[in-house]
C-alpha positions in Angstrom: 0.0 0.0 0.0 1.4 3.6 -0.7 1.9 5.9 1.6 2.7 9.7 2.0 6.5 10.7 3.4 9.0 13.2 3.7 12.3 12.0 2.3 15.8 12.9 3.6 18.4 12.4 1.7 21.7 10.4 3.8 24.7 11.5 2.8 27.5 8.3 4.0 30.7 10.1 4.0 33.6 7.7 4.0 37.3 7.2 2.5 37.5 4.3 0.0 38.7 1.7 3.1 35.4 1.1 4.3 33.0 0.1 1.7 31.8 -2.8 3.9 31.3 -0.3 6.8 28.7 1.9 4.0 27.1 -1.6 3.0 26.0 -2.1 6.8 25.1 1.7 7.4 22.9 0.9 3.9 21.3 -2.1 5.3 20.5 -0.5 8.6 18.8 2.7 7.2 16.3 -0.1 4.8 15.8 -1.8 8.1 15.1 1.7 9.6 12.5 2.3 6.7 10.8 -1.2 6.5 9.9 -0.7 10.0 9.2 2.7 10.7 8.8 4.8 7.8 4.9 4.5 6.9 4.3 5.1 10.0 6.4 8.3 10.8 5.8 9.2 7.1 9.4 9.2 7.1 12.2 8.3 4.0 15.6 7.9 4.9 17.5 7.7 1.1 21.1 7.0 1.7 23.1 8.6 -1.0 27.4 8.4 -1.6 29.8 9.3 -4.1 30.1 5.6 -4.7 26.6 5.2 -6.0 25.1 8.6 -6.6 27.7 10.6 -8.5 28.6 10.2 -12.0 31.7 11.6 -14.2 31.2 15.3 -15.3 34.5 17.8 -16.3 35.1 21.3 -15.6 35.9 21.0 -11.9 37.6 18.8 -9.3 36.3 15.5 -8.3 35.4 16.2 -5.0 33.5 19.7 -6.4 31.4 17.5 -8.6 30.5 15.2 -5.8 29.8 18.0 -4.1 27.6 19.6 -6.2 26.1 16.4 -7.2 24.7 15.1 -3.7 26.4 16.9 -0.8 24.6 20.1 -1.4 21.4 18.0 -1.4 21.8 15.9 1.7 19.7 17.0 4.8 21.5 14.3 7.2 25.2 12.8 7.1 26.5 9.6 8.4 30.3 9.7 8.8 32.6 6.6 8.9 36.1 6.1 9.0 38.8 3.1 10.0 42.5 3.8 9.2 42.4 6.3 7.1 40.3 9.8 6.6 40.8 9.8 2.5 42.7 11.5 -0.2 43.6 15.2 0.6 41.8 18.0 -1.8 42.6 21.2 -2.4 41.1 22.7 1.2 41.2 19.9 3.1 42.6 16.8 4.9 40.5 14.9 2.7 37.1 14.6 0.9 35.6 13.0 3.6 36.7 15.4 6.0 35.5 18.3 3.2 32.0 16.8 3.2 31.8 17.0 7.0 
């Protein structure tokens, strides 16, 4: 049955060494939906640069990723292990640019 529901977009910010780490924190945001989202009317779309960003020119990469989902996340999840990423031009890395 359809329902009516706000969605957020999830932005997972992580470095490249822990795409098992995303995989869980995608599974537990469809668990979080299947159970509670009809009734809180609620959406939680997780959303990476793994999965939601495509190759475009004219700008850095972590710009485009940027431009393509960061500026359009309303919630960010961020995980890390032994790294924090590869530096860009501001920051420590594009994880850490994201936060």
């Amino acid at each position: 049955m359809s329902y009516k529901a706000t969605v957020f977009n999830v932005m997972i910010a992580s470095p490249g060494d822990v795409a098992s780490e995303r995989s869980i924190v995608r599974e537990v945001i469809a668990e979080w939906n299947a159970v509670h989202s009809a009734a809180r009317g609620i959406v939680l779309l997780p959303t990476g640069w793994e999965s939601h960003s495509s190759p475009e020119m004219g700008n850095t990469p972590q710009s485009i990723i940027n431009d393509q989902i960061l500026d359009k996340g309303d919630l960010l999840i961020g995980v890390f292990w032994t790294r924090i990423g590869t530096q860009t031009e501001d920051y420590a890395s594009g994880t850490v640019e994201e936060i």
